[in-house]
C-alpha positions as CSV (number, residue, x, y, z in Angstrom):
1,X,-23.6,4.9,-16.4
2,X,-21.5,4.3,-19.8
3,X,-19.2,7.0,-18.1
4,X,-18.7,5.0,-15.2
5,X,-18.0,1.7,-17.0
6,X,-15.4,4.1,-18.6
7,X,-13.5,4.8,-15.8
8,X,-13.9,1.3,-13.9
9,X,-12.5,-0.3,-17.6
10,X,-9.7,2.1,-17.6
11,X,-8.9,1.6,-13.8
12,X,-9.2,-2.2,-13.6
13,X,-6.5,-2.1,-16.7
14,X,-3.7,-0.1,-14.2
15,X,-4.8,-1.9,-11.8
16,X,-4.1,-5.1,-13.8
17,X,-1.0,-3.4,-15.0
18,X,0.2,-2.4,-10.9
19,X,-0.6,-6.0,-10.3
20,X,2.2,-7.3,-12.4
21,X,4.7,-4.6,-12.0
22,X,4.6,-5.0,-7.2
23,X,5.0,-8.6,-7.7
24,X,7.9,-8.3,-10.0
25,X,8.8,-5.8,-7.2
26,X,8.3,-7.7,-4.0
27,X,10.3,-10.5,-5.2
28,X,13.5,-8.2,-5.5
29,X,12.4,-6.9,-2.4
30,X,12.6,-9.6,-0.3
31,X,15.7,-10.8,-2.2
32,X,17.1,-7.6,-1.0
33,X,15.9,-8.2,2.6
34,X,17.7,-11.7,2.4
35,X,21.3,-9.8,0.9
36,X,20.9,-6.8,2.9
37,X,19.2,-7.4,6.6
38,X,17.7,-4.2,6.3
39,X,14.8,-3.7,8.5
40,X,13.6,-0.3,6.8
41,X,13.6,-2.4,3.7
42,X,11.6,-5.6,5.4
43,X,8.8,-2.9,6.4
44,X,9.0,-1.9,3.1
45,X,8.7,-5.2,1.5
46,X,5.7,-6.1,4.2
47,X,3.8,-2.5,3.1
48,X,4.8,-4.1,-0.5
49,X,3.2,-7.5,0.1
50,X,0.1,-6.1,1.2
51,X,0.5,-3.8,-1.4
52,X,0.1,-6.6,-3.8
53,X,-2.8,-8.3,-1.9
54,X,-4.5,-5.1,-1.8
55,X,-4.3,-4.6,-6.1
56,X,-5.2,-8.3,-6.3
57,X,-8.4,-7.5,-4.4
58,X,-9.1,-4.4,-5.8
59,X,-8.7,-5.8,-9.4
60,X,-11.2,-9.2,-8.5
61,X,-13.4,-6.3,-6.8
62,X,-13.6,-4.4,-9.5
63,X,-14.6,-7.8,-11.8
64,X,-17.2,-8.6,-9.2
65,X,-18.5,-5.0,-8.9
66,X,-19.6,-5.1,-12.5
67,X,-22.0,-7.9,-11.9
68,X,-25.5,-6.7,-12.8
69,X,-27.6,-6.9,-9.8
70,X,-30.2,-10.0,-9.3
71,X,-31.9,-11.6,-6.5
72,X,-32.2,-10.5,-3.3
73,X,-28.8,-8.2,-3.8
74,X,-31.1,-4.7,-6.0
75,X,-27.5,-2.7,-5.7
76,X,-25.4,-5.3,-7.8
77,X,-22.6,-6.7,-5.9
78,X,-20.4,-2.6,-6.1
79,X,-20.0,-2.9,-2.1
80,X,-17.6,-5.8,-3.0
81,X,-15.4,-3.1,-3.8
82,X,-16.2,-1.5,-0.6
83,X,-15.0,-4.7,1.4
84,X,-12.0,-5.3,-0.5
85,X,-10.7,-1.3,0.7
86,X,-11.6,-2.6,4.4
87,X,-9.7,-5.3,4.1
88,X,-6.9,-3.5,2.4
89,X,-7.0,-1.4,5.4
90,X,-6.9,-4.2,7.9
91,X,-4.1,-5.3,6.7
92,X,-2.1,-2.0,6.8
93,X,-2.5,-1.7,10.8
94,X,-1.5,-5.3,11.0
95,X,1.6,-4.4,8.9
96,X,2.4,-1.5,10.8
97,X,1.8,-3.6,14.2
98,X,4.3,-6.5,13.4
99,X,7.3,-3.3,12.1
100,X,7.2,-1.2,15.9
101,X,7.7,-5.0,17.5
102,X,10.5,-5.9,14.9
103,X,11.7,-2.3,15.1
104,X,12.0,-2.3,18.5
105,X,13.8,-5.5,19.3
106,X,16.7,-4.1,16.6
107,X,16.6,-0.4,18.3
108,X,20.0,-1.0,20.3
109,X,21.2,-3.9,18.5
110,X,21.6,-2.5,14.9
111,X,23.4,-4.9,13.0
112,X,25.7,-4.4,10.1
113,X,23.7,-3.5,6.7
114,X,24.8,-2.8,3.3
115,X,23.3,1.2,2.5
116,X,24.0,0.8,-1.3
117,X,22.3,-2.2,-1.5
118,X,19.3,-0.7,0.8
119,X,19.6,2.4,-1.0
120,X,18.9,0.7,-4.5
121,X,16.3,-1.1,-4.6
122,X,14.2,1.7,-2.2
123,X,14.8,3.1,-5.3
124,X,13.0,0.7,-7.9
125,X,10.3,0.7,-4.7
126,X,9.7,4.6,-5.0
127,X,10.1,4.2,-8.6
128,X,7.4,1.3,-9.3
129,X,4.5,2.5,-6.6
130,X,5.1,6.3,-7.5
131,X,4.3,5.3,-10.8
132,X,1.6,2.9,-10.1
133,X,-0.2,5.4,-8.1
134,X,0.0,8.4,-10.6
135,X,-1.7,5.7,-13.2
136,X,-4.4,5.0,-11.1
137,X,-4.5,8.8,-10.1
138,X,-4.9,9.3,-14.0
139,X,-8.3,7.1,-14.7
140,X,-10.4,9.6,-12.7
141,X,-12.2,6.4,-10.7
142,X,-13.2,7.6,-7.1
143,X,-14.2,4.4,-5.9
144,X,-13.2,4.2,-2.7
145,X,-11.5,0.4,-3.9
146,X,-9.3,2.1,-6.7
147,X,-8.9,5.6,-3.9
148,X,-7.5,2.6,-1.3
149,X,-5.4,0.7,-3.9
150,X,-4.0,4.3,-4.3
151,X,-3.4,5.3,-1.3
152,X,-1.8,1.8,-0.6
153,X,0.7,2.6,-3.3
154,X,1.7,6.5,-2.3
155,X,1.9,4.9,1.1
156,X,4.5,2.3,-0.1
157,X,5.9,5.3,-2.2
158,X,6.5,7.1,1.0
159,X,8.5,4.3,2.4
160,X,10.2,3.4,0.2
161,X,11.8,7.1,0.3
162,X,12.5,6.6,3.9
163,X,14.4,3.2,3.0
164,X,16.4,5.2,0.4
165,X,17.1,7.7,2.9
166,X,18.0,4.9,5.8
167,X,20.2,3.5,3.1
168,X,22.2,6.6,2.1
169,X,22.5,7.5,5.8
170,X,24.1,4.5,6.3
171,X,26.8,4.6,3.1
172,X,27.2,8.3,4.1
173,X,27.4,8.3,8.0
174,X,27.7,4.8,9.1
175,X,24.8,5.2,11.3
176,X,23.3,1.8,11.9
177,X,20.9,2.8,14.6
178,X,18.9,5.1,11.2
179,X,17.3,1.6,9.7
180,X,15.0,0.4,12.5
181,X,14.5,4.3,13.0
182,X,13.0,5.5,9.6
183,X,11.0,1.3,10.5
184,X,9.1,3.2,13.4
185,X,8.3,6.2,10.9
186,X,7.0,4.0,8.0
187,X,5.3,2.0,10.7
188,X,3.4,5.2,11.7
189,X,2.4,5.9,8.1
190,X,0.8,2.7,7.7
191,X,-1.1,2.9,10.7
192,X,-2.5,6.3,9.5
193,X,-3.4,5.5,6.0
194,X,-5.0,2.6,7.9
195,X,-7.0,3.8,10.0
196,X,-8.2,6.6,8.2
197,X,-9.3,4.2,5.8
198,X,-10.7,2.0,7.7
199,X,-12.8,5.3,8.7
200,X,-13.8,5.9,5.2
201,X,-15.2,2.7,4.5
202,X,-16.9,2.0,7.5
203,X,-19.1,5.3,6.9
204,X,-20.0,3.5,3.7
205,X,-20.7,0.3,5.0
206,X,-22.7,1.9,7.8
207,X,-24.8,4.4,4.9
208,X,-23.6,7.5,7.3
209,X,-23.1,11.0,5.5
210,X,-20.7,11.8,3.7
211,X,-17.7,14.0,5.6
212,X,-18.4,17.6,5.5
213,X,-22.0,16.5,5.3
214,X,-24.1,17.4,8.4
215,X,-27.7,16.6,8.8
């Protein structure tokens, strides 16, 4: 039990620590959107906004979680941290829903966008949430709240690379029509980190068997 306060004390610090650092990132982000009118870059500032609702929940679910159990609740209040990942989830298919419609009204209209702009701050994205994720990856907590805060992160990670790449494609080629392109792409991530966590915690919510389990 002390090992496992160990790693929820050293998690809910990075997660503390992630907290601070995407919402010092989202506001550059959508100051970028603003200068740039980058779509690739708006999907990655919407992944980055949930991004920073997700750590907000994992870190109060992690607070909660360590709430000693009374009343009519005998397992403590830990599946707190089981409904903040769900959410966290919900709110990546949502994301990914409102970048296909955005991308798609853009897809033979591209307008004009500045790739070195783009191209810079995908940069501090991959940067930030690389590095964010890699802490978390570091406390050894398997929660599936700190594994979905995680996974949130590589996610945003991901694309923000494809931003970069929209970016340089667009300083290097002119080629306009690659920023609501690599949109559809990180849209498609989102959805499948989504779902698949959705998947994850419903099994927990529902007490099934673990996967690779069969009974």
């Amino acid at each position: 039990m002390a090992h496992d306060h160990g790693h929820h004390g050293g998690s809910g610090r990075v997660l503390a620590w992630a907290l601070g650092a995407n919402s010092a990132l989202l506001v550059v982000q959508v100051l970028g959107v603003l200068a740039f009118s980058s779509l690739a870059l708006a999907a990655d500032a919407v992944h980055q906004g949930s991004d920073v609702l997700a750590l907000a929940i994992a870190v109060a679910a992690v607070v909660v979680s360590r709430r000693a159990a009374s009343g009519p609740y005998s397992y403590g209040l830990r599946r707190a941290e089981v409904m903040g990942a769900l959410l966290n989830a919900v709110l990546l298919v949502a994301a990914a829903g409102w970048i296909v419609v955005e991308a798609s009204r853009r897809i033979g209209d591209a307008p004009e966008v500045d790739g070195w702009g783009v191209a810079t701050v995908a940069l501090a994205g991959l940067t930030v949430n690389g590095g964010s994720a890699w802490l978390l990856r570091r406390t050894g907590d398997r929660s599936v709240n700190v594994q979905g805060a995680a996974f949130h992160l590589l996610g945003d990670a991901a694309g923000s690379f494809g931003a970069l790449v929209a970016g340089l494609s667009m300083v290097l080629w002119d080629a306009a029509w690659v920023d609501p392109a690599v949109s559809y792409l990180i849209a498609v991530l989102l959805l499948w980190s989504g779902v698949g966590l959705i998947r994850r915690t419903a099994r927990i919510l529902l007490e099934g068997a673990p996967g690779g389990i069969d009974i």
